[in-house]
N, C-alpha and C positions, 0 to 999 in steps of 0.2 A: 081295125086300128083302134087301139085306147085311144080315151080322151087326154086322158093326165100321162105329161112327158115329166120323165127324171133323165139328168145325165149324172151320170156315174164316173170318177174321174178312176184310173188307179183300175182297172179292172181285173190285170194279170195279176195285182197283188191279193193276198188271202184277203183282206177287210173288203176289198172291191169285188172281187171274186162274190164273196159269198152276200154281197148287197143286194148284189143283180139278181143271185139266187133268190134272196128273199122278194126282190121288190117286180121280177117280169112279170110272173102274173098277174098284177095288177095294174100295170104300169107300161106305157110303150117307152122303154129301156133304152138310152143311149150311150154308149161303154165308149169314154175317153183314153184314147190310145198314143201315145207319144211319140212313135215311129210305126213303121210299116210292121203288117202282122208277122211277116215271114222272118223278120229279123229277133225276136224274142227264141228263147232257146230255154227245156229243160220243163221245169215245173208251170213259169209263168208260159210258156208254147202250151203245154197242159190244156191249161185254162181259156185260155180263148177259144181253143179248139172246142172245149164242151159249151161253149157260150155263143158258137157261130150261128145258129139257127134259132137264136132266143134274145138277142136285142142287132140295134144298129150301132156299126160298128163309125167311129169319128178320128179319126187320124187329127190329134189338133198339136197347136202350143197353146197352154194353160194362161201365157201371160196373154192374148190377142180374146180380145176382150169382146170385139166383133166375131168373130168365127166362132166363140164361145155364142152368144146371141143367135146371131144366124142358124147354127145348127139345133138349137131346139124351139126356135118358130114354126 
C-alpha cells in the first residue's frame, strides 16, 4: 500500500479517467463514484472497467462531508 491517498471524484468522466491514469502509480487512488458500478452504461462503463484493478472504488454523495473523510483516513 502507498503512503499518499488521492480521491478522485468524476472517474467515469474523461478528466477523471485520465487523473487516475496519471496519478495510480504513485498514489493509493480512490475513484469517487456516484451510484453503483453496474448502472453506468457505454463509454463511461468503459472506463471503470479498465480502472477495476488500479484504485479503490467509493460509492459516495459528494455533498456528505463525513463519508468524504472517512473514506480517505
Amino acid at each position: 500500500m502507498k503512503s499518499n491517498k488521492i480521491l478522485i471524484t468524476g472517474i467515469s468522466s474523461f478528466v477523471g479517467f485520465n487523473l487516475v491514469k496519471n496519478f495510480a502509480g504513485d498514489f493509493d487512488v480512490y475513484g469517487g463514484i456516484s451510484r453503483q458500478k453496474e448502472t453506468y452504461q457505454n463509454l463511461e462503463s468503459t472506463r471503470l472497467h479498465l480502472l477495476e484493478n488500479k484504485i479503490n472504488f467509493i460509492q459516495m454523495d459528494m455533498l456528505n462531508t463525513e463519508q468524504i473523510a472517512s473514506a480517505i483516513k
